[in-house]
Each structure stands twice: as C-alpha cells, then as structure tokens.
LOFI-499339 format. One record per residue (C-alpha): residue number from 0; chain; y, x, z. Coordinates in nm, 4 decimals. Layout:
! LOFI-499339
+-----+---+----------+----------+----------+
|   k | c |    north |     east |       up |
+-----+---+----------+----------+----------+
| NUM | A |        Y |        X |        Z |
...
+-----+---+----------+----------+----------+
//
This chain:
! LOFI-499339
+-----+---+----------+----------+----------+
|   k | c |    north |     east |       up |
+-----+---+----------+----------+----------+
|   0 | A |  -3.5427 |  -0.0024 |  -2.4752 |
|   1 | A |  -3.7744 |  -0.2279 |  -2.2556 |
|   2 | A |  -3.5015 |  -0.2075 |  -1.9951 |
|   3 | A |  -3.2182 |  -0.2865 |  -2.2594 |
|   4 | A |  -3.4314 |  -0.5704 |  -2.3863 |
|   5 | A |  -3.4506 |  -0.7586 |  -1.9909 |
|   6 | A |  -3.0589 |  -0.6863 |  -1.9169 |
|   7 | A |  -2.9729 |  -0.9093 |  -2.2734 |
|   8 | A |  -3.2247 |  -1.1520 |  -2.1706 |
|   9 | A |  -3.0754 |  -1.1796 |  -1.7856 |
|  10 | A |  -2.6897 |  -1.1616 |  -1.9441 |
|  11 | A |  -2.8159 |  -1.4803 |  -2.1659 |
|  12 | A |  -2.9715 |  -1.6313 |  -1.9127 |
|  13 | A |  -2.6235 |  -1.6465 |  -1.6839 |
|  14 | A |  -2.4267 |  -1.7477 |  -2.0261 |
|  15 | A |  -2.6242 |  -2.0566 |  -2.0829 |
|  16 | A |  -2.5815 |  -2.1318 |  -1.7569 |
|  17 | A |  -2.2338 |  -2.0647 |  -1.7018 |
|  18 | A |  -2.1992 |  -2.3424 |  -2.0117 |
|  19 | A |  -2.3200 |  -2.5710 |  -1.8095 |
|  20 | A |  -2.1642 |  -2.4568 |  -1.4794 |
|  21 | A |  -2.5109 |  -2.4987 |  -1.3412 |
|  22 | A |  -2.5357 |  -2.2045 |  -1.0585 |
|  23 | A |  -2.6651 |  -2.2346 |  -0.6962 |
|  24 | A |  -2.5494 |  -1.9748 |  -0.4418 |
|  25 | A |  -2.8382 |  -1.7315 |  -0.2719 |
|  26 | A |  -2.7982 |  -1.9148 |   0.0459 |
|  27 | A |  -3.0209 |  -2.2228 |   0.1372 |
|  28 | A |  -2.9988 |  -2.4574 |   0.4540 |
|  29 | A |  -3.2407 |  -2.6589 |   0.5531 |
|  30 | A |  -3.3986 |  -2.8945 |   0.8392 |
|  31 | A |  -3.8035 |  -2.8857 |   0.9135 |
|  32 | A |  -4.0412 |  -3.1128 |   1.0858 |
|  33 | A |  -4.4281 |  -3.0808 |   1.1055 |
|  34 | A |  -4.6575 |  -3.0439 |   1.4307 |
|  35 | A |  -4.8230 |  -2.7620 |   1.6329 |
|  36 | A |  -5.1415 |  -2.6589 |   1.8238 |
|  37 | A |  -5.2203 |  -2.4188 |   2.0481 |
|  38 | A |  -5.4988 |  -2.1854 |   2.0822 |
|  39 | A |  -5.6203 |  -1.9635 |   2.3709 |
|  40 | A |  -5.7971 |  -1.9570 |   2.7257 |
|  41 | A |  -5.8245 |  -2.3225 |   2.7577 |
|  42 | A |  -5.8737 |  -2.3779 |   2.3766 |
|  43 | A |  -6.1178 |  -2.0917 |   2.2888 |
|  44 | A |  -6.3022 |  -2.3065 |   2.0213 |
|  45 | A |  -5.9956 |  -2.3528 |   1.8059 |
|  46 | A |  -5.9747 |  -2.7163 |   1.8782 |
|  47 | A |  -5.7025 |  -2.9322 |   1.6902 |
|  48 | A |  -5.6975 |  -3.2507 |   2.0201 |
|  49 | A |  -5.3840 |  -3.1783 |   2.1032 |
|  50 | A |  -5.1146 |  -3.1579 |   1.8068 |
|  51 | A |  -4.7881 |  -3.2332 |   1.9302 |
|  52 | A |  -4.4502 |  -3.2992 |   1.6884 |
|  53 | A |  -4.2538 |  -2.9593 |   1.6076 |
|  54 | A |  -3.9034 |  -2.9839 |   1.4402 |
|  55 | A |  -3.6359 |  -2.7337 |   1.3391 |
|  56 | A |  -3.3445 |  -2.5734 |   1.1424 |
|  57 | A |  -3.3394 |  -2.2734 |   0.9197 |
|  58 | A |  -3.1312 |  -2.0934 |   0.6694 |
|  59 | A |  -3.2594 |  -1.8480 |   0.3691 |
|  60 | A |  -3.1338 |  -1.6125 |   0.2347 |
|  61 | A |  -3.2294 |  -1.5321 |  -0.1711 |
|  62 | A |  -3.2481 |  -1.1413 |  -0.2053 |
|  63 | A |  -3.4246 |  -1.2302 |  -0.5376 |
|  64 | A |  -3.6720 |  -1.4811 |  -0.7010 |
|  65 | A |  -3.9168 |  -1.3418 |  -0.5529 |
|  66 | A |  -3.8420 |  -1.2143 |  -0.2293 |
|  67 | A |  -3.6174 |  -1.4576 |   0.0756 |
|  68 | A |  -3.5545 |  -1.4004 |   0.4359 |
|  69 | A |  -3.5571 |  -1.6756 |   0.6728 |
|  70 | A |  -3.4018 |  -1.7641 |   0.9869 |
|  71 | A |  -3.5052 |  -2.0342 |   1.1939 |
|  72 | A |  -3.4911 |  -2.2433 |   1.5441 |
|  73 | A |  -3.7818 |  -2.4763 |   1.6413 |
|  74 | A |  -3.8544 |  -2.7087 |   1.9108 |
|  75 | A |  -4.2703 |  -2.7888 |   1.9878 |
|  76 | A |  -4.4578 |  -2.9155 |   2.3165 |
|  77 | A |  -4.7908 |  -2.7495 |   2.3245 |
|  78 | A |  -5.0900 |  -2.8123 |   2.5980 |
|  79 | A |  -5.4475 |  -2.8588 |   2.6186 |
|  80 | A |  -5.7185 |  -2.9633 |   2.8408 |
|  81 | A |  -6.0576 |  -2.8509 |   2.9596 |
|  82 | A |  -6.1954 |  -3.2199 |   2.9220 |
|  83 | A |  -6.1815 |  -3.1552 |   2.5100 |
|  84 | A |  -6.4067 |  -2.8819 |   2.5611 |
|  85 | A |  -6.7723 |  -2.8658 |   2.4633 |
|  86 | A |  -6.8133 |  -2.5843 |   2.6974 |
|  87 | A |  -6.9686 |  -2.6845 |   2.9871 |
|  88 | A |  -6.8149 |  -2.4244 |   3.2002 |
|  89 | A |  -6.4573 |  -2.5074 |   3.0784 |
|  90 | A |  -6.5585 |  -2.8504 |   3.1813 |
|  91 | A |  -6.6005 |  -2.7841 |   3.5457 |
|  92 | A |  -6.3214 |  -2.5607 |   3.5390 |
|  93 | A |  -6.1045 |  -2.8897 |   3.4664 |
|  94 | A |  -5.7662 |  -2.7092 |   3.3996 |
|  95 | A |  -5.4886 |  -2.7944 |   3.1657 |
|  96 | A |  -5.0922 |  -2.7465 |   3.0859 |
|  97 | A |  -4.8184 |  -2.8194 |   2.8549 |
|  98 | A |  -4.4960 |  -2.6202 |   2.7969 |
|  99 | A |  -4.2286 |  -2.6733 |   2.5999 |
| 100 | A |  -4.1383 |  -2.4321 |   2.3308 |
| 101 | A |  -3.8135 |  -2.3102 |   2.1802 |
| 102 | A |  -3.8120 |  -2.0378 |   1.9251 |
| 103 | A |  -3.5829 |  -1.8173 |   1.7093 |
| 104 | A |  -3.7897 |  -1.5859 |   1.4467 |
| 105 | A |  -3.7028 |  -1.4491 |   1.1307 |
| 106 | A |  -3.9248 |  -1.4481 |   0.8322 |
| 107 | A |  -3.9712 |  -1.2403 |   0.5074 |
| 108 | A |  -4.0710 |  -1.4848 |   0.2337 |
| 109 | A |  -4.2913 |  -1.2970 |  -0.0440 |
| 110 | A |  -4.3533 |  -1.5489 |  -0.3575 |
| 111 | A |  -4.6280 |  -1.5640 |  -0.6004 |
| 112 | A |  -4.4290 |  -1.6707 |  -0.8895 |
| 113 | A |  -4.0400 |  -1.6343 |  -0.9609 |
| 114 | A |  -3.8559 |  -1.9266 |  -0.7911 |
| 115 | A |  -3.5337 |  -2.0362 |  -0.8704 |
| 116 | A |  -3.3768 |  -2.4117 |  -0.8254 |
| 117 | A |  -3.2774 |  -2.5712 |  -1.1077 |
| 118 | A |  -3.4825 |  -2.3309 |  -1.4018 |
| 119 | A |  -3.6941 |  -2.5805 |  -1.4899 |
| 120 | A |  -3.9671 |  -2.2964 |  -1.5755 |
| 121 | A |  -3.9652 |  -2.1862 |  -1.2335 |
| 122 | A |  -3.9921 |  -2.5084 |  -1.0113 |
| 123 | A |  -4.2635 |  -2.4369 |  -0.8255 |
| 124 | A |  -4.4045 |  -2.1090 |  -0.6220 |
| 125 | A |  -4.6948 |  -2.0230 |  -0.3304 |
| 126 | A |  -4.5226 |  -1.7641 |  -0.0880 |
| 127 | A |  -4.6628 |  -1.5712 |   0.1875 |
| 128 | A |  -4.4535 |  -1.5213 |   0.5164 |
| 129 | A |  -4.4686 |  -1.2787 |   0.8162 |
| 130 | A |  -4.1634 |  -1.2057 |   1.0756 |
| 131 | A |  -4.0522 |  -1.1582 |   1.4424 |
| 132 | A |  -3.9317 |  -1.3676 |   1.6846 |
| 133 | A |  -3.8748 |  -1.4556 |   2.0829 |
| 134 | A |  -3.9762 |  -1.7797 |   2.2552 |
| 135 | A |  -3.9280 |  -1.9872 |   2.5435 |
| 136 | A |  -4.1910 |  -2.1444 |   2.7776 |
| 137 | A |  -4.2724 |  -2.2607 |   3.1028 |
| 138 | A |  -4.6299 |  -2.4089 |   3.1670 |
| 139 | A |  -4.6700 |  -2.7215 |   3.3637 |
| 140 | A |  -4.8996 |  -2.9480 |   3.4657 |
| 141 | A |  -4.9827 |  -3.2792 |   3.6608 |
| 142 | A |  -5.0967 |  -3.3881 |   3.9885 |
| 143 | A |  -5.1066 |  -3.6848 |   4.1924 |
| 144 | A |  -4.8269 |  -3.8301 |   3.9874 |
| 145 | A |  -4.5900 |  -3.5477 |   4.0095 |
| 146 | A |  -4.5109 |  -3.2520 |   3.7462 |
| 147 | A |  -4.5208 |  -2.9483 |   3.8771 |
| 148 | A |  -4.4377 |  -2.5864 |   3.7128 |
| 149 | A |  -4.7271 |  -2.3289 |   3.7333 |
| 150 | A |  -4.5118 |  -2.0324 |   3.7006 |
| 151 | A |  -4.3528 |  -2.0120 |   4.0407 |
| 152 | A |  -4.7140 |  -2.1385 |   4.2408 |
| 153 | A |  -4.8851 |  -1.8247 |   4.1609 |
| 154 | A |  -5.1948 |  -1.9983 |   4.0052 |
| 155 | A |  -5.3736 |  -1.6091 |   3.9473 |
| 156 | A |  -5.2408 |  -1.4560 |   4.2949 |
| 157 | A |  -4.8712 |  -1.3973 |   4.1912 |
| 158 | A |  -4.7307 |  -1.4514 |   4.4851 |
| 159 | A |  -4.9994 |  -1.3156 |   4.6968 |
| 160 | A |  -4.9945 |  -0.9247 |   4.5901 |
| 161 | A |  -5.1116 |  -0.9593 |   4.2630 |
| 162 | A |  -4.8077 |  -0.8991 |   4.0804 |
| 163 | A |  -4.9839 |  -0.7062 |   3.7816 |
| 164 | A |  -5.0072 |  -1.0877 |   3.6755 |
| 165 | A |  -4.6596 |  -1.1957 |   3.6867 |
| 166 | A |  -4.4788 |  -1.3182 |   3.3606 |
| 167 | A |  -4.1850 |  -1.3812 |   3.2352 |
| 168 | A |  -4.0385 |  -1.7595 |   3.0518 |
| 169 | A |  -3.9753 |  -1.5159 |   2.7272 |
| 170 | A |  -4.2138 |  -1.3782 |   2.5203 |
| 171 | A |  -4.2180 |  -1.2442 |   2.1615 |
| 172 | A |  -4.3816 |  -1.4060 |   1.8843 |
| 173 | A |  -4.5025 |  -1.2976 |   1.5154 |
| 174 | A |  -4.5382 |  -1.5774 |   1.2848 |
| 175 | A |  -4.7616 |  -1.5092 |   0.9916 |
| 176 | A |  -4.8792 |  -1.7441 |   0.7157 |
| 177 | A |  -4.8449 |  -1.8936 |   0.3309 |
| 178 | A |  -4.6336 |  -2.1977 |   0.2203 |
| 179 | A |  -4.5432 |  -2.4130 |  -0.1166 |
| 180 | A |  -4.1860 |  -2.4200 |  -0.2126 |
| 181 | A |  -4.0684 |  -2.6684 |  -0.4765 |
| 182 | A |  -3.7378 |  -2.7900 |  -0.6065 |
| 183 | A |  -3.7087 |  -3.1420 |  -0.6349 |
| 184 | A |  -3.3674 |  -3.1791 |  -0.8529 |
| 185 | A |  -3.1481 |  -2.8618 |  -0.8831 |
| 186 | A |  -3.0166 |  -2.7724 |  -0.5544 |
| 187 | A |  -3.2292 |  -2.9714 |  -0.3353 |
| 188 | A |  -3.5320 |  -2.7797 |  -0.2882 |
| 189 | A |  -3.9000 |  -2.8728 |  -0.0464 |
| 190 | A |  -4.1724 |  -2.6981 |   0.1388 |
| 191 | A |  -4.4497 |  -2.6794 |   0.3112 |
| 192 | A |  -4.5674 |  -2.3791 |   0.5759 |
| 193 | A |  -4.8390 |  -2.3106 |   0.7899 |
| 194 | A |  -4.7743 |  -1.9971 |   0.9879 |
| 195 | A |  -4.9703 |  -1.9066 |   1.3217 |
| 196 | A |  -4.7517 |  -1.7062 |   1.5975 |
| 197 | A |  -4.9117 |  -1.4432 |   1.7348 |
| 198 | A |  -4.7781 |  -1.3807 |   2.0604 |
| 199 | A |  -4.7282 |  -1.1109 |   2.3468 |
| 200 | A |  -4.8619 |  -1.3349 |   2.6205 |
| 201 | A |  -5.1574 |  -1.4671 |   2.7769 |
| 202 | A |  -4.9964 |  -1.7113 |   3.0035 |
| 203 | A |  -4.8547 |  -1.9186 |   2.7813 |
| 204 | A |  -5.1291 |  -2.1486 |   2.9429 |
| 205 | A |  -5.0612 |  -2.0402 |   3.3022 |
| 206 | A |  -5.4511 |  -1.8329 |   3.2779 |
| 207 | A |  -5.5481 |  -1.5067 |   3.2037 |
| 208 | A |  -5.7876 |  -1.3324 |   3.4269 |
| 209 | A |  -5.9433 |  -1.4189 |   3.7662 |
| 210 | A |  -5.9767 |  -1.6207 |   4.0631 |
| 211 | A |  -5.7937 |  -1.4994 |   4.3764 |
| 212 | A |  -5.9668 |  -1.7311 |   4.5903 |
| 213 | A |  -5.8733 |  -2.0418 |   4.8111 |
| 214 | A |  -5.7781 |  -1.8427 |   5.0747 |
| 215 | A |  -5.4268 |  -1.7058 |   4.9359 |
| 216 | A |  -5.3038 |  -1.9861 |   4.8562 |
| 217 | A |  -5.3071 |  -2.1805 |   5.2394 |
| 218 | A |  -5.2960 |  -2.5365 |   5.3011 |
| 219 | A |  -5.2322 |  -2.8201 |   5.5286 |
| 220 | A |  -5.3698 |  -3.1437 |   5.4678 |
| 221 | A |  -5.0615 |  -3.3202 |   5.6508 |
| 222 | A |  -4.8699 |  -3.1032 |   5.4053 |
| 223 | A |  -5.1120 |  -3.0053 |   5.0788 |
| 224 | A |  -5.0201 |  -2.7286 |   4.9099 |
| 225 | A |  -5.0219 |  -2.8051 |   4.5295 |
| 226 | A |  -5.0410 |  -2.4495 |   4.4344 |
| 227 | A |  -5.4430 |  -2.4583 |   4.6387 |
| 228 | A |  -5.5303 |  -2.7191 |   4.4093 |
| 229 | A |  -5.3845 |  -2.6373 |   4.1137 |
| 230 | A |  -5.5309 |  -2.2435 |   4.1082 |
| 231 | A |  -5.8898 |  -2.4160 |   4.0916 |
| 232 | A |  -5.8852 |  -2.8006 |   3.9686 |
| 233 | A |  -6.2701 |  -2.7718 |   3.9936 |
| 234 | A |  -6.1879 |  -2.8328 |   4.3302 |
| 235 | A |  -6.1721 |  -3.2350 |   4.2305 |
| 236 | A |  -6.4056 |  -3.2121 |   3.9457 |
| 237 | A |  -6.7229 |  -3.0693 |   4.1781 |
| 238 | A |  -6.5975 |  -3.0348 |   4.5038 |
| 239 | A |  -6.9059 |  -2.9349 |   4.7150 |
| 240 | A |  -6.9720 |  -2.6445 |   4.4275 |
| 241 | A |  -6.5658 |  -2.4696 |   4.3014 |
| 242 | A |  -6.5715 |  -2.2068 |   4.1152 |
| 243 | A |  -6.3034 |  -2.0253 |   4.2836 |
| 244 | A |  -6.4723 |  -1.7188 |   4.4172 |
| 245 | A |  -6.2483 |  -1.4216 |   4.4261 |
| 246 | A |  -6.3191 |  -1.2088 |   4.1178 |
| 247 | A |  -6.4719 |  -1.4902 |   3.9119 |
| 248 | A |  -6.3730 |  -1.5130 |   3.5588 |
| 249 | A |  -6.0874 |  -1.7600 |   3.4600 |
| 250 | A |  -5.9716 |  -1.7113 |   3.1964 |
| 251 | A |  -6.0136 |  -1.4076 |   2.9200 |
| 252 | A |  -5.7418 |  -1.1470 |   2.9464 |
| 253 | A |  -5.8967 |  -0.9545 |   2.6150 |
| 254 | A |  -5.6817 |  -1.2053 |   2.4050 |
| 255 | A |  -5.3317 |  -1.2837 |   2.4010 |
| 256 | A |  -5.2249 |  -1.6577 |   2.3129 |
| 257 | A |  -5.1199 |  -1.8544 |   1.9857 |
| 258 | A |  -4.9778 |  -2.0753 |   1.8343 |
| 259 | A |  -5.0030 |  -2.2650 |   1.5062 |
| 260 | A |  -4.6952 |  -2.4479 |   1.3312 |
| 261 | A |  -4.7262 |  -2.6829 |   1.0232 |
| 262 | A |  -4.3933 |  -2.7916 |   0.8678 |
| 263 | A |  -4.2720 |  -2.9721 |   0.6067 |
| 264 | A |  -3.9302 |  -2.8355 |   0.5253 |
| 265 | A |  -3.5756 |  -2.9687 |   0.3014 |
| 266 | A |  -3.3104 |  -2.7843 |   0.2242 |
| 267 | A |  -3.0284 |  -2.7037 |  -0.0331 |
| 268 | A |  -2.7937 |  -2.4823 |  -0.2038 |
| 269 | A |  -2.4659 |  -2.5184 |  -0.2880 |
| 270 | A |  -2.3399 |  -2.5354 |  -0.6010 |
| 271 | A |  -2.1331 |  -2.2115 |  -0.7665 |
| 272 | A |  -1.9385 |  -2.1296 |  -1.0627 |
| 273 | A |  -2.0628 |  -1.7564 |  -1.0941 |
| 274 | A |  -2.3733 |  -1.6181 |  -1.1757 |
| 275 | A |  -2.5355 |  -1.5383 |  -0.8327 |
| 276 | A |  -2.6378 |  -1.1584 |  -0.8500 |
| 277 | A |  -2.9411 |  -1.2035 |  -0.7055 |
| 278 | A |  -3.0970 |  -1.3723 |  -0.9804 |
| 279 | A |  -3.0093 |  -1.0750 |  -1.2081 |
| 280 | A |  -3.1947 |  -0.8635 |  -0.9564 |
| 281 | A |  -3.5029 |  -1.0616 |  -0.9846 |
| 282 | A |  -3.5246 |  -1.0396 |  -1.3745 |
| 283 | A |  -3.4700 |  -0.6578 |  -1.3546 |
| 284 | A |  -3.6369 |  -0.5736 |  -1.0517 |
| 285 | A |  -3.9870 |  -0.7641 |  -1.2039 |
+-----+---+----------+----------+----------+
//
C-alpha cells in the first residue's frame, strides 16, 4: 500500500509539472573556478602560502535526487617553498617547485537531502563526493634566472643508477570531499566543493627519499651543471655546511603527495517537455 501510496504521489508530481511544462533533463553542464594547495615533502605542516587559481569544466549526470556522477577537466599551478617553513631543517634544505596540473576525474555525488532544480522544496542540499582520476605534471623550478624542469636532471640519482626513483608526468588521483549545491532559478543551479586528491606519487614535488650526493651529479664551473645545484639548494643557503651526504634524508618516501581543490561551480540544465525518469526513481527509490 505504502508503495502504491509514493507511485500516486510521484505520477502527481510529473502532472503538475507537465501543466506547467516545467521539466529539466538529468544532464547538467557546468564551468568551475576556485584555487588549490598542495601538501607533501616540502609542505609537511599543511601550510596554505601558496594557493594558486584552479579552473575547470564538468558535466553531471542525475541518476536520482540523491545520487549524480560527475565528470570533470581542471587546470591548477601548484608549488611551494622551504622558506615558508617553520622547520628549521626544511629551511636549510632551501628547495622548492611548481608544476602545472591538468586533470580528468570522475566523481560520485552522494546528497544529504533530495535535490532537484526548480522544486522549490528541494533547493538546497550538502553532498559528499569521492572518484578516480589521472593527472598531468611536471615539476620545475628556478635558477639564476632560468626555468628549468627537475624531471629529466635526476634531482634523487635518476640518471645515475638509481632508477627505483624514476617517475612518470602521469599519475592517478582520488579526489574525496563534501560540497553545497543550490539552484538559483530553475535550471541554473551553484556550488561549492572542497575535495583533496589523493594521489599515487611522491614526486609531484620532484622529492621523495635521499641524497645521492654531489658527486653524481659532476660539474664544471666554466660550464655549471644545474642539475649539482638543484639536487641540494643548501648548497647556496649554507655553503661551507650542505646537507647532501649520500644517504641523508630528503624528503619522506612513507607518504605519497596531495592536493587540495576549492571550487565554486555554475551550471545548468536544459529545459524538457517529459517527465525525466530519474526523478521518479528518486521518489521510489527513498
């Protein structure tokens, strides 16, 4: 009877609507902008001194009220610097990168409340998030002017028989978080998500594990070698006392990197003459 009870309810629902040809297709397309941090070797502490603009595009898909899946591309620059930290170690060690970042994931969306645009009793909804996804990076950093790519110098001994520590420009990612969704007039719909990406790499800094020591990395001072700077930057920072003794730490392999997106998003739906299934599914379903 219960069941009987919710199908009338869902069929009057879609009548009263269809009266006022006031439907909005499952589909939703939207544009997001927001920032991004990064956390890891060189940002241990969790430091926020180096948020950098993020923007993207994404489409949803509506399985129900309550439940969406998301597909998205986003753009972010993230870095950081040993001079922000309060660790006096990290100090001396006076490293620091940036990297671009492109990214494709794809989300589940799990609201709190049912969430459809344009019911006026369900404009509004908290949602959690969690998905899969790959990115693109490549760490750099400057010296004397010029920007140079740590990848191919072989900060951690890459190049010099230590190829346990190469990596790759692609990495996988795992965004988890919580968001706000609201509809602001029936089809046009905004957000808000915070989401940290988990990630399969520890070089998305360019440091993981150990020194190799000066000494694989040669140099001629008519001709310096950036990569013999660059693998140990305490070199300029206290140059009578580097740290770069083979087998000293460098960074902390234990931990894989992160990083953190906040973005507002805006999107809409387009308008249809039909009762969208999946809003019957959401009535019967909860």
């Amino acid at each position: 009877m219960l069941k009987k009870i919710v199908c009338l309810f869902a069929l009057a629902m879609c009548s009263q609507k269809a009266f006022s040809q006031n439907y909005f297709g499952g589909s939703e397309y939207g544009i997001s902008i927001g920032g991004s941090q990064y956390f890891g070797d060189l940002n241990d502490n969790y430091g926020f001194r180096f948020i950098r603009p993020a923007l993207g595009g994404f489409a949803r898909l509506h399985l129900n009220p309550y439940i969406a899946l998301k597909g998205g591309i986003n753009y972010t620059r993230v870095g950081y610097d040993d001079k922000y930290s309060s660790n006096v170690y990290n100090q001396k060690r006076n490293l620091n990168f940036q990297s671009d970042v492109f990214e494709a994931v794809v989300q589940a969306e799990f609201n709190f409340f049912r969430f459809t645009t344009g019911e006026v009793g369900n404009r509004w909804t908290p949602y959690l998030t969690g998905g899969i996804g790959a990115f693109y990076y490549n760490p750099f950093t400057e010296f004397n002017g010029r920007r140079y790519y740590l990848r191919p110098l072989g900060t951690e001994g890459q190049n010099a028989g230590y190829s346990d520590r190469k990596y790759n420009k692609i990495a996988m990612c795992f965004p988890i978080g919580v968001g706000f969704k609201y509809w602001l007039r029936p089809g046009l719909n905004f957000g808000f998500e915070i989401a940290d990406r988990l990630t399969t790499t520890d070089y998305l800094d360019d440091v993981s594990t150990t020194y190799v020591g000066s000494n694989n990395f040669p140099n001629d001072p008519q001709n310096p070698n950036p990569a013999y700077y660059l693998q140990d930057r305490s070199l300029q920072s206290n140059p009578n006392d580097p740290l770069g003794r083979p087998g000293k730490q460098r960074g902390n392999s234990g931990t894989k990197d992160q990083y953190l997106m906040f973005i507002f998003n805006l999107s809409f739906q387009l308008k249809v003459y039909k009762c969208p299934a999946y809003m019957n599914r959401g009535i019967m379903d909860f």
